[in-house]
C-alpha positions as CSV (number, residue, x, y, z in Angstrom):
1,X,125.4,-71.2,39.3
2,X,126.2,-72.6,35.7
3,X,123.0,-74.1,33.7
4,X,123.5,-75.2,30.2
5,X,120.6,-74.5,27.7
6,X,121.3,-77.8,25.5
7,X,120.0,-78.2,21.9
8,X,118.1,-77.2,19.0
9,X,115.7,-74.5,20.7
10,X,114.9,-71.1,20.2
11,X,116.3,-68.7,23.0
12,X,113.4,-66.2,21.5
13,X,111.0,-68.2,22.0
14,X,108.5,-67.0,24.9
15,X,109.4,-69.2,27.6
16,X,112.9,-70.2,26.7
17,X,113.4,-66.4,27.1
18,X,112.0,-65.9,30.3
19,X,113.9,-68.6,32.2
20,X,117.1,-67.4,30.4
21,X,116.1,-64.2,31.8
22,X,114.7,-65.1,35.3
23,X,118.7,-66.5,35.8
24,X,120.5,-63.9,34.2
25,X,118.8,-61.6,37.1
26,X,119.8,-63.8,39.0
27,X,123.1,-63.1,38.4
28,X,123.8,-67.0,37.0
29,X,125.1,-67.9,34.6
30,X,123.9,-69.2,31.3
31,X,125.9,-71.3,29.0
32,X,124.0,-71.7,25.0
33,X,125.3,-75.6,23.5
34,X,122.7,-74.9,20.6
35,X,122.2,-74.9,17.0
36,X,120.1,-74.7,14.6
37,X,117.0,-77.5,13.9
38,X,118.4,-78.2,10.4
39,X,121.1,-80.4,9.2
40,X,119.4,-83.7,10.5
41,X,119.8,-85.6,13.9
42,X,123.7,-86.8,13.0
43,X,124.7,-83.1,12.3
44,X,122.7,-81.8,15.0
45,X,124.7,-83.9,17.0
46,X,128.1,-83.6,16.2
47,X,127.4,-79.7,16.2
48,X,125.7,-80.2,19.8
49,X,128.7,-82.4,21.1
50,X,131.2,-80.3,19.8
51,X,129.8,-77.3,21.5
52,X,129.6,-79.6,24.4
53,X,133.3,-80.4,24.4
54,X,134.1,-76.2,24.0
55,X,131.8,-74.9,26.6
56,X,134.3,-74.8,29.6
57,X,134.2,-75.1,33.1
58,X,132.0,-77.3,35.7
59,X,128.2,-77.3,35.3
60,X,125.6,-77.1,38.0
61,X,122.6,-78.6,35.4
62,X,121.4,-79.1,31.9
63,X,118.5,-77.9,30.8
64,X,116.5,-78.7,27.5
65,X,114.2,-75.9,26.9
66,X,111.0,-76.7,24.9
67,X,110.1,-78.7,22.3
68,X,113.5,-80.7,23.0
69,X,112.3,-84.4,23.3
70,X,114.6,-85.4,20.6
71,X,117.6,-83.7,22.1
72,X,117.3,-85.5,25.3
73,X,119.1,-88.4,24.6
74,X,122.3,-87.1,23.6
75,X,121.6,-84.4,26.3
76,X,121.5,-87.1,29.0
77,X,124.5,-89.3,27.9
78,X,126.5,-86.1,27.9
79,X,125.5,-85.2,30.9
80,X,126.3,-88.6,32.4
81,X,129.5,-88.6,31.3
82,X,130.4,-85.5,33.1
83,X,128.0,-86.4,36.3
84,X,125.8,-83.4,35.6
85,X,122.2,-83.3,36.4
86,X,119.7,-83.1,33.3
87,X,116.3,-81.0,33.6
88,X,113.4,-81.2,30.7
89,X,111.3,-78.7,30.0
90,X,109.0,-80.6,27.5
91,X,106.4,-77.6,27.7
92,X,104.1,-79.9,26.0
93,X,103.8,-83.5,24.9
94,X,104.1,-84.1,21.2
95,X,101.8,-86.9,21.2
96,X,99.2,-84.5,22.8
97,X,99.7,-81.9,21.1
98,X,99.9,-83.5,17.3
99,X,97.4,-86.5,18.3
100,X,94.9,-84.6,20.7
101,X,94.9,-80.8,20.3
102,X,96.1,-80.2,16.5
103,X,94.3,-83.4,15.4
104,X,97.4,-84.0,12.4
105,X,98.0,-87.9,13.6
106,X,95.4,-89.8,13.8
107,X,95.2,-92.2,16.9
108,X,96.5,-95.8,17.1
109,X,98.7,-95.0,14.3
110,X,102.0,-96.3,14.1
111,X,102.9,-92.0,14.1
112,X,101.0,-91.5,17.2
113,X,102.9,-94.7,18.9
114,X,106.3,-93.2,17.8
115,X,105.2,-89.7,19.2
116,X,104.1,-91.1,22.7
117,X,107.6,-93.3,22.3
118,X,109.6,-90.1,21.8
119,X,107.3,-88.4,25.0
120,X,108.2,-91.3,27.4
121,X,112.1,-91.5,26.2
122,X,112.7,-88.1,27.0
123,X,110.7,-87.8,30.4
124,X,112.6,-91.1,31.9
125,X,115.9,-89.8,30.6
126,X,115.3,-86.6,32.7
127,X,116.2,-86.5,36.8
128,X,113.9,-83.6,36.6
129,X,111.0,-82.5,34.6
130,X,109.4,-78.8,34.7
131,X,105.7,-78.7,34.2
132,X,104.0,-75.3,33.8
133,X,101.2,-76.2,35.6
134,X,100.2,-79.3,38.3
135,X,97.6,-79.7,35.6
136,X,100.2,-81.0,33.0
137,X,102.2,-82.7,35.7
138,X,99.5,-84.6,36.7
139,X,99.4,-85.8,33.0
140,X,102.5,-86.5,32.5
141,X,102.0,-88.6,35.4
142,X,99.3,-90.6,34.3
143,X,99.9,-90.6,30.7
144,X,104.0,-91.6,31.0
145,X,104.4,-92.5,34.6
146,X,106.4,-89.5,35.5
147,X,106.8,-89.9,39.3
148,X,105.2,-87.0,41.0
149,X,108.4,-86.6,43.0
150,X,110.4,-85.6,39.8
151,X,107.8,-83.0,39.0
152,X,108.9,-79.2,39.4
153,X,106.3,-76.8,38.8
154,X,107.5,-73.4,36.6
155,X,104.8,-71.5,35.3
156,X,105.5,-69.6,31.8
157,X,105.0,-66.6,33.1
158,X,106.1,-62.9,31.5
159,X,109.0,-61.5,30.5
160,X,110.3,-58.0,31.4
161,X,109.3,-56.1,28.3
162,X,106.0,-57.4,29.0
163,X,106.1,-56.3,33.0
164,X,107.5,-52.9,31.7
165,X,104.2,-52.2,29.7
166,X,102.0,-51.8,32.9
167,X,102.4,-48.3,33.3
168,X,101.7,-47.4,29.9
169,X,98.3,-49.4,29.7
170,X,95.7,-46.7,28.6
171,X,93.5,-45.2,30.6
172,X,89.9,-47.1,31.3
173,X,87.0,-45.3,29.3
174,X,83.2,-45.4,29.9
175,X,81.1,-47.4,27.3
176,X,79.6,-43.9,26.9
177,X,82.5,-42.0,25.8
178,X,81.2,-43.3,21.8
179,X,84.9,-44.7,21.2
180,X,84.4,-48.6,20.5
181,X,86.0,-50.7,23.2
182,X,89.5,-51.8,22.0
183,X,89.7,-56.0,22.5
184,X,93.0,-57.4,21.3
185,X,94.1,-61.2,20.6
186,X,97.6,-62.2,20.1
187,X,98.0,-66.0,18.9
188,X,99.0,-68.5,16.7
189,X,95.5,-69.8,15.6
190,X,95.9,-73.2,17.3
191,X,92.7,-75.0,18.1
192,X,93.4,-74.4,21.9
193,X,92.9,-70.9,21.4
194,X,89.7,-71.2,20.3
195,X,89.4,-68.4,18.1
196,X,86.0,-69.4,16.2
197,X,84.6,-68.1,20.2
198,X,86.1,-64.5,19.6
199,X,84.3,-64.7,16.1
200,X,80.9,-65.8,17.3
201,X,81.1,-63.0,20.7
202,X,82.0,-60.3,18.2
203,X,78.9,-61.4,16.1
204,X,76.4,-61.3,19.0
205,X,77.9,-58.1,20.2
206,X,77.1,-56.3,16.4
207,X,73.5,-58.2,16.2
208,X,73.0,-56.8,19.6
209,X,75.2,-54.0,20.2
210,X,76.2,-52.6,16.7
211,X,79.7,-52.6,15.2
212,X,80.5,-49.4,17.2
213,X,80.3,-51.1,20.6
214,X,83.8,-53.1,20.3
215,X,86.3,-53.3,17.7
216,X,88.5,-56.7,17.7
217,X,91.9,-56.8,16.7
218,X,92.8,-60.4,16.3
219,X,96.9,-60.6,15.6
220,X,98.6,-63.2,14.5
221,X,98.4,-67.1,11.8
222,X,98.4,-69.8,12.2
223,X,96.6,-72.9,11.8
224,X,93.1,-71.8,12.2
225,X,93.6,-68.7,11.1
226,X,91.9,-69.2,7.1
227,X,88.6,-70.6,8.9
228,X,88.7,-67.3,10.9
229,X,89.2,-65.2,7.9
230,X,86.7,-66.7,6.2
231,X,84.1,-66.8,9.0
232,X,84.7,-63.0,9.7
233,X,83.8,-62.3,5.7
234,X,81.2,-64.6,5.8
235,X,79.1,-62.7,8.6
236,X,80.4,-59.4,7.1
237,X,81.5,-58.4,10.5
238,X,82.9,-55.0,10.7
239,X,83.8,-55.0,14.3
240,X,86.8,-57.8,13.4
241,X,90.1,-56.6,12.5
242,X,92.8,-59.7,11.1
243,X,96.2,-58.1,11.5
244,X,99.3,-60.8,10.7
245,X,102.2,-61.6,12.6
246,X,103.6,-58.8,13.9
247,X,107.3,-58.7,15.4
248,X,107.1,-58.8,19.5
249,X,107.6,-55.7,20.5
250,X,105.0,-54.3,18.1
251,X,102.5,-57.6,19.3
252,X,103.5,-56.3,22.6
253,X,102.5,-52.9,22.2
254,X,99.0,-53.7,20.4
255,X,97.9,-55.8,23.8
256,X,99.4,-53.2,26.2
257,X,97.2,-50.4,24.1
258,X,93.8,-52.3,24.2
259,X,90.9,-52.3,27.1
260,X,90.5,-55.7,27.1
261,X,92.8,-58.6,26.0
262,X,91.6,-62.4,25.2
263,X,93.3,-65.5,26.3
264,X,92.4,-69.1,25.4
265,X,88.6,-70.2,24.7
266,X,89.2,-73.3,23.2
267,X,87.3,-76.9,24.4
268,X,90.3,-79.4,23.9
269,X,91.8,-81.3,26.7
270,X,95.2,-79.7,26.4
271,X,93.4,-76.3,26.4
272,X,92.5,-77.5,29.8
273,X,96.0,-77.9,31.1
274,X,97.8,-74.8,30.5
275,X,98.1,-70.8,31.3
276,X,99.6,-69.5,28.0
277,X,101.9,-67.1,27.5
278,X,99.4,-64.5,26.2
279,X,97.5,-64.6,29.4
280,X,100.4,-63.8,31.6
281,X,101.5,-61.0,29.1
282,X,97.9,-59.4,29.1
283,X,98.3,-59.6,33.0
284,X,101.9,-58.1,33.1
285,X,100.6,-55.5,30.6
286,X,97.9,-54.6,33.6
287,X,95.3,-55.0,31.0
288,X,92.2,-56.3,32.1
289,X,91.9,-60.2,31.0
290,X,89.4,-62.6,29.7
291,X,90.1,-66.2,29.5
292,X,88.3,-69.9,29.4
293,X,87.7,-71.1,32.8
294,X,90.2,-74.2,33.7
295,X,91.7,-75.9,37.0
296,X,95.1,-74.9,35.6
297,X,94.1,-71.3,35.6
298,X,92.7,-71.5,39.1
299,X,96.3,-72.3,40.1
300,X,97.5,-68.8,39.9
301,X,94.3,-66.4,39.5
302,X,91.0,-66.1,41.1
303,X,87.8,-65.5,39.0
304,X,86.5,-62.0,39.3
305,X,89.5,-60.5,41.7
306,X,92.5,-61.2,38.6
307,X,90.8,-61.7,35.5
308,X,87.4,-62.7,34.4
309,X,86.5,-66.3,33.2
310,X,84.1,-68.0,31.1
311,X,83.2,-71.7,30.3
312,X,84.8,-72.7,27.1
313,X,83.9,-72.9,23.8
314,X,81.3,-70.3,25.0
315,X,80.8,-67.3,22.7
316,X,77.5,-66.1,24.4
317,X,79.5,-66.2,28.0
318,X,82.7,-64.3,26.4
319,X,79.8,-61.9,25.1
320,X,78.6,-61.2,28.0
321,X,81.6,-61.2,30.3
322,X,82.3,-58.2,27.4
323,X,79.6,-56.2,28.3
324,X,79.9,-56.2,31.8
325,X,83.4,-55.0,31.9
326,X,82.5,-52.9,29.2
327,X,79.8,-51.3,31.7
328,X,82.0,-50.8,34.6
329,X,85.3,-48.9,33.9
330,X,86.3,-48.5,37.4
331,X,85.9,-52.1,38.0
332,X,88.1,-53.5,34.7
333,X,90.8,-51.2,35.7
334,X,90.5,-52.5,39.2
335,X,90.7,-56.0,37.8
336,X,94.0,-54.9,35.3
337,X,96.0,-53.7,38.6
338,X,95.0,-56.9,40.5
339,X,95.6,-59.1,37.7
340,X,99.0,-57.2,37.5
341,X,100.0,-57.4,40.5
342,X,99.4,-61.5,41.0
343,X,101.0,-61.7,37.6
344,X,104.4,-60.0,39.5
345,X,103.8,-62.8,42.2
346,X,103.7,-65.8,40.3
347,X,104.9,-64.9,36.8
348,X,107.8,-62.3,36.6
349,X,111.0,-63.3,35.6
350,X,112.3,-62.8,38.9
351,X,110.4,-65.2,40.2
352,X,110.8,-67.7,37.5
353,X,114.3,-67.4,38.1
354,X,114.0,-68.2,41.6
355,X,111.9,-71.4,41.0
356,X,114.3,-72.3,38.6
357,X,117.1,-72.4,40.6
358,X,115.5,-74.0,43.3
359,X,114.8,-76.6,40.6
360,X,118.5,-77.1,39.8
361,X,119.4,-77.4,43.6
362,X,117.1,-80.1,44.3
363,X,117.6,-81.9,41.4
364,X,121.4,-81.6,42.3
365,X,120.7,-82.8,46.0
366,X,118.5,-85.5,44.7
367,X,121.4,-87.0,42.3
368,X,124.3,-85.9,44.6
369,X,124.9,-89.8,45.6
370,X,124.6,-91.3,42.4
371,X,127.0,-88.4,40.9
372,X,129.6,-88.8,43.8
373,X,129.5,-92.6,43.2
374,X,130.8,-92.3,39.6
């Protein structure tokens, strides 16, 4: 099959890059009508519809990847035009995301209104919308009136690179052998990750443990990322490492290296609703994972037989969760191969791929009378 990736995305970005790959295993075919974000909306456009016009041949589906709400208009009059199917992959909801989870709008405004405007716009022009986990479906359902039957579930899952790391995951060593524990977080500092928890499990672990016990290695900035920096100095914690953005292969190559990786700990409601891409990769690393305990994550993994889980915005429970894995080397390489091996099931590109194109068959049964009528 043919699937258009339409608009101003990123085809590096995480899970762009995953679903482009899950079909290119497939043996599909992909078919780029982007550009670049800048030039405004009118030059976006004309650049959009003129690689529109050029791109050859029928087309089984559009797809706009993430972060494409204010693509989807000209996506879906396109695509109307030519009787094709459109598919959103919102990935988030702006108005959550800017309103709820980064706090930058405040609520009631007349920005928040226009950011819920632009979220409902793009989900009604869709004939299918991908949600990474029922969790945001569910929202996008009671929040926008998304009927559930227009609902696919695609989780973000891993990439190969990411898959391709599992054998190369160190060995598991004994709290005894005298070498701290290596912990690694990869992020962008957004209040869903909670990072402050990290912070405050590292300090407990030096008051109670000493800064031998566990070195952290938290990679990455981003919008949190000062506070961290300046609560880290602040206790004088010598168990915390800051390292900055590092390119993926080499943010890649930190997590696969470590003996524990962190996910999410943060308390906000969209924390709640998804599986990052972090916590997949840890997973498809075969490194042993800790995350914040959620119904979203329960959707894939089982507490204690994929990863471990702790309530959120918990740093005494991360703490904890820490020591006990750090106690029992046989059982957190246990937990890496099993977490690895649901990761494979539900999360490698292969299978990403598959849901994906069983996404772009329904949605092309489900409009096949309203596209023969035209």
């Amino acid at each position: 099959m043919r699937v258009a990736f339409f608009g101003a995305y990123d085809p590096s970005y995480a899970r762009t890059a995953t679903l482009i790959e899950g079909l290119t295993l497939r043996g599909d075919v992909v078919v780029p009508i982007a550009t670049r974000s800048g030039g405004g909306p009118l030059g976006r456009a004309v650049v959009l519809a003129a690689h529109w016009a050029g791109a050859g041949g029928a087309l089984d589906a559009v797809l706009v990847p993430s972060f494409g709400h204010r693509d989807m208009p000209l996506a879906a009059a396109l695509a109307k035009i030519a009787g094709t199917p459109v598919i959103f992959d919102p990935l988030v909801s702006r108005w959550d995301t800017q309103v709820g989870d980064l706090g930058r709008v405040r609520a009631g405004s007349f920005a928040a209104g226009r950011l819920r405007a632009s979220d409902r716009a793009a989900l009604s022009l869709a004939d299918l919308v991908l949600c990474d986990t029922w969790e945001h479906g569910d929202f996008y359902t009671t929040e926008y009136g998304v009927p559930r039957r227009k609902l696919c579930r695609v989780p973000v899952g891993a990439d190969r690179a990411a898959f391709a790391q599992g054998g190369c995951a160190r060995p598991p060593r004994a709290a005894s052998t005298g070498d701290p524990l290596e912990i690694v977080f990869v992020g962008g500092f957004l209040p869903l990750h909670g990072v402050d928890v990290i912070g405050g499990a590292a300090a407990m672990l030096e008051s109670r443990r000493g800064p031998d016990f566990a070195r952290f290695t938290l990679v990455g900035g981003g919008m949190t990322a000062p506070r961290t920096d300046r609560d880290v100095a602040a206790r004088g914690l010598r168990s915390v490492r800051r390292v900055g953005r590092l390119p993926y292969e080499a943010a890649l190559d930190a997590v696969a290296g470590a003996d524990l990786a962190l996910g999410i700990f943060g308390t906000t409601a969209k924390a709640g609703r998804v599986v990052p891409h972090k916590v997949f990769q840890s997973l498809a690393a075969g490194v042993p994972t800790i995350t914040r305990r959620s119904r979203a994550i329960a959707e894939f993994f089982r507490e204690g037989a994929h990863l471990a889980l702790v309530p959120p915005g918990d740093p005494a429970a991360l703490a904890a969760a820490i020591e006990r894995l750090a106690a029992d080397p046989v059982g957190r390489a246990a937990l890496g191969r099993a977490g690895r091996e649901e990761a494979l099931a539900e999360g490698s590109p292969e299978r990403i791929g598959a849901l994906l194109a069983e996404a772009v068959i329904r949605v092309r049964e489900s409009t096949a009378p309203r596209r023969a009528r035209r």
